[in-house]
C-alpha positions in Angstrom: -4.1 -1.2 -15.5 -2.6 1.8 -17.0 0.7 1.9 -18.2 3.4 4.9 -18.1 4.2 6.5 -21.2 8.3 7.8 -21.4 8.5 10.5 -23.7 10.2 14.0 -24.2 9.7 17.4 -25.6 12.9 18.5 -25.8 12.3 22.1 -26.7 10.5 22.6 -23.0 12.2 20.3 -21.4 15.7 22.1 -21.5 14.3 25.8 -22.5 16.6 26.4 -25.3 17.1 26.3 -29.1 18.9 23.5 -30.6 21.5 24.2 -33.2 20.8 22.3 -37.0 23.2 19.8 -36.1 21.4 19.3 -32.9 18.4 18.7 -34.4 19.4 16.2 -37.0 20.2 14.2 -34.2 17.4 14.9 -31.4 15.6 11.6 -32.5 18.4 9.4 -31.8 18.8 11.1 -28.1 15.2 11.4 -27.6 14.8 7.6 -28.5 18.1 6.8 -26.0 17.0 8.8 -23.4 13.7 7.3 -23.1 14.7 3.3 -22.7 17.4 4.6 -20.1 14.9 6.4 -18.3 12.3 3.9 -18.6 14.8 1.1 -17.6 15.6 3.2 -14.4 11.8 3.1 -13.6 11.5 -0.5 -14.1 14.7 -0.9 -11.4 13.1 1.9 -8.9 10.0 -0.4 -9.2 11.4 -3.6 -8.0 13.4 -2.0 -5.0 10.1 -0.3 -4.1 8.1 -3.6 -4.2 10.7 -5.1 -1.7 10.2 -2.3 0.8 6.7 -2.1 0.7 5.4 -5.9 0.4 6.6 -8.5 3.4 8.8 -10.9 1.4 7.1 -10.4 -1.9 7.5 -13.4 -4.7 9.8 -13.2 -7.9 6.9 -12.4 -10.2 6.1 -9.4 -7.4 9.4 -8.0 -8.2 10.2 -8.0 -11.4 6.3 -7.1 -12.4 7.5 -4.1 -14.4 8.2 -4.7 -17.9 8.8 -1.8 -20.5 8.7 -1.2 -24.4 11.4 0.4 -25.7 11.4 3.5 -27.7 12.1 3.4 -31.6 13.0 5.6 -34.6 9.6 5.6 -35.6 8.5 5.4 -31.9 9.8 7.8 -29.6 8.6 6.7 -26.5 9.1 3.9 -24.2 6.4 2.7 -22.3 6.5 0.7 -18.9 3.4 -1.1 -17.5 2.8 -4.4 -15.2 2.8 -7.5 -16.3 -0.7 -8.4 -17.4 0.4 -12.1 -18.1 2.0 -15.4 -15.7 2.5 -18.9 -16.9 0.8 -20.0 -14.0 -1.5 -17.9 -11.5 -3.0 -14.2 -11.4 -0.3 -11.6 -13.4 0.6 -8.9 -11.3 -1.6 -6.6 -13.3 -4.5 -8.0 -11.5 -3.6 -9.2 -8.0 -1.4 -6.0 -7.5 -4.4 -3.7 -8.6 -5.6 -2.8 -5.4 -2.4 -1.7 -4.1 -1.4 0.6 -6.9 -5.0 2.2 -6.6 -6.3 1.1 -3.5 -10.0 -0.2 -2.8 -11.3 -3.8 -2.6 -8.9 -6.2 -4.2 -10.1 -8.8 -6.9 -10.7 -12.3 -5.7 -8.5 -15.0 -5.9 -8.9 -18.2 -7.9 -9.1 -20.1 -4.6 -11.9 -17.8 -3.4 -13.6 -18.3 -7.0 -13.5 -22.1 -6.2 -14.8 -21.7 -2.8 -17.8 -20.2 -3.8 -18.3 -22.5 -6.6 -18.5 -25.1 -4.3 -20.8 -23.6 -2.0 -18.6 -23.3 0.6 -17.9 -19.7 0.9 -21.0 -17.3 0.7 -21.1 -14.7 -2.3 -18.9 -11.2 -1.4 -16.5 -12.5 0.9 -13.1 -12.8 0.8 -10.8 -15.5 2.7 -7.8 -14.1 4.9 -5.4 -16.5 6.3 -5.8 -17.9 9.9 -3.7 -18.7 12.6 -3.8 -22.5 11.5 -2.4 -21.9 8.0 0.6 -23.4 6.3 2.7 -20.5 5.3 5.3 -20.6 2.5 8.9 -18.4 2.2 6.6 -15.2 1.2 3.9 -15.4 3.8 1.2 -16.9 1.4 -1.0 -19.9 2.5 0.9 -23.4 0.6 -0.6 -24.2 -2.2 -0.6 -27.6 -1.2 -2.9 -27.0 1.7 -5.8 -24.9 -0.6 -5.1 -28.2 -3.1 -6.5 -30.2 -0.2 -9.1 -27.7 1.5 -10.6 -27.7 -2.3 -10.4 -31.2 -3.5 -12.4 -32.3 0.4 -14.7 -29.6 0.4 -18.1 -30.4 -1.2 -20.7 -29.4 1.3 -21.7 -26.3 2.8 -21.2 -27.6 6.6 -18.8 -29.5 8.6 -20.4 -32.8 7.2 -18.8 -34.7 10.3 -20.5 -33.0 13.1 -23.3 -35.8 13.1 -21.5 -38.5 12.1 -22.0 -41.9 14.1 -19.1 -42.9 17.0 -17.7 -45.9 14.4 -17.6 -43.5 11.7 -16.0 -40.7 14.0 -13.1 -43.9 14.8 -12.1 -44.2 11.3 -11.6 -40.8 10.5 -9.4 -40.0 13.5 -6.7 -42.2 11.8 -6.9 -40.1 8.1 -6.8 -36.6 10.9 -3.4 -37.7 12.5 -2.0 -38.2 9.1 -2.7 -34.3 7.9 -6.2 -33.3 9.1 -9.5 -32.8 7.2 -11.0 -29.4 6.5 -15.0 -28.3 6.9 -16.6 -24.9 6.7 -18.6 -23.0 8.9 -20.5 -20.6 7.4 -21.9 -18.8 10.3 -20.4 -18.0 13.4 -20.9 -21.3 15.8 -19.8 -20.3 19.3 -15.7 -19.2 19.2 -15.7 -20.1 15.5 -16.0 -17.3 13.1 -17.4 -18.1 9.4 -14.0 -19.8 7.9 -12.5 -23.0 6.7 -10.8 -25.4 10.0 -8.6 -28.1 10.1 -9.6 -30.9 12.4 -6.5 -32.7 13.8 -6.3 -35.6 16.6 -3.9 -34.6 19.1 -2.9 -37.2 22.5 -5.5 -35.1 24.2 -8.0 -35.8 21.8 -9.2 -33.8 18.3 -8.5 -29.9 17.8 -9.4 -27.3 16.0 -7.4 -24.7 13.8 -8.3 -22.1 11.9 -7.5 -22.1 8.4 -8.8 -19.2 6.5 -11.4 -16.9 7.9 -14.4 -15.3 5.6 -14.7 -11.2 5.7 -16.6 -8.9 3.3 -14.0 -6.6 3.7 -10.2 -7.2 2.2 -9.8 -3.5 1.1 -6.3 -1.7 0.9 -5.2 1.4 1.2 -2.9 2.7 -1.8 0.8 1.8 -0.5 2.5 0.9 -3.7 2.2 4.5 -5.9 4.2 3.9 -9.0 2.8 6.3 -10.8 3.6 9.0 -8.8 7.0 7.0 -8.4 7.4 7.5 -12.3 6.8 10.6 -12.8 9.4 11.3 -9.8 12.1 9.5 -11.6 11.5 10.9 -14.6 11.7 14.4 -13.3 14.9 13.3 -12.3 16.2 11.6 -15.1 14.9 12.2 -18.1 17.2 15.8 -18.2 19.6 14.1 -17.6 19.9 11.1 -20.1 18.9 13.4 -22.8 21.7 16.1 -22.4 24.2 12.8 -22.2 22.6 11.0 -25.5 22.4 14.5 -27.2 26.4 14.7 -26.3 27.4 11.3 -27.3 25.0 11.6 -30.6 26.6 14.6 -31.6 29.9 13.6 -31.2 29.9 10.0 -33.6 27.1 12.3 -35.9 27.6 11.4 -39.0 26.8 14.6 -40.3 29.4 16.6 -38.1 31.4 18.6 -40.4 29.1 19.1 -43.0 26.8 21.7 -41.6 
């Protein structure tokens, strides 16, 4: 994903000529104004993120990182996390919302297909049946347990024998077992379903339903977020630097 580069020309940004003392010390101000700026961004990004995503994780908010601008370097540059201890980095799963389009596949989808159970260019969206954590995502317990059952391609119960079909109902009252349909059979849609045993007898919930289409319009512009805040700020935290430069310069007075 791209990144957003901070920098300054301060000759057309402010529209005036700079005194020698100013120059001597435009570097330091440029360099100042920059990681404020940049660090502004980075805080504009994470208040965005929890207005546009419903209860969006940690890593969600504080995706935006930034470089800082140096002496030799005067720029700062501020970018998405392209990395996570554990999991996709927000570079990649929050793609598709920066830019819009089909988003990338998840490592659970990945894993699906591997195992035959999900046909090739589908993507799973939650279903009614899902176990949903703080932020709205299916458990990860849950996918731990759809993935380490599923190894065929169809609900390998469905023609089991009536003594088989007894000693599973005891495992489905203690947390359910998972199949996959992979092509619509009668109210069920392609998906993954939990089997349950209820007092009335067995049930069926939806898990995750398959679709070939997960695409997403662009609803989280930080880009055009960026350039808006530096418009604003950049002016701004140069004149300030520029002041505070010239006033501890260690060449005032000799000029």
């Amino acid at each position: 994903m791209s990144l957003v580069r901070i920098a300054v020309d301060a000759d057309n940004m402010l529209g005036r000529q700079f005194s020698e003392l100013e120059r001597k010390n435009l570097g330091f101000a440029v360099m100042q104004a920059c990681n404020a700026t940049a660090f502004e961004i980075r805080q504009s990004w994470a208040r965005t993120a929890v207005r546009v995503f419903d209860r969006p994780t940690a890593l969600t908010v504080r995706a935006a990182q930034y470089k800082k601008a140096t002496p030799q370097k005067l720029f700062a540059e501020i970018y998405l996390r392209d990395e996570a201890s554990n999991g996709t980095p927000p570079a990649k799963y929050l793609q598709a919302q920066v830019e819009g389009g089909q988003r990338r596949k998840k490592g659970f989808e990945v894993l699906l297909q591997q195992k035959g159970a999900m046909p090739a260019g589908m993507f799973a969206v939650a279903g009614k049946g899902a176990q949903l954590d703080r932020f709205g995502n299916v458990k990860a317990g849950q996918i731990s347990k759809i993935l380490s059952q599923l190894g065929a391609r169809q609900d390998r119960y469905q023609n089991q024998s009536d003594t088989s079909q007894k000693r599973r109902r005891a495992r489905r009252k203690r947390g359910g077992e998972y199949f996959v349909v992979q092509q619509k059979r009668g109210r069920l849609l392609p998906g993954v379903y939990e089997r349950i045993e209820t007092g009335f007898g067995s049930a069926v919930h939806s898990v995750f339903i398959f679709t070939r289409n997960a695409r997403y319009n662009r609803r989280y512009n930080i880009f055009a977020l960026a350039q808006r805040e530096w418009d604003r700020l950049m002016p701004f935290y140069f004149n300030r630097e520029l002041q505070k430069a010239l006033e501890s310069s260690k060449y005032r007075g000799r000029l």
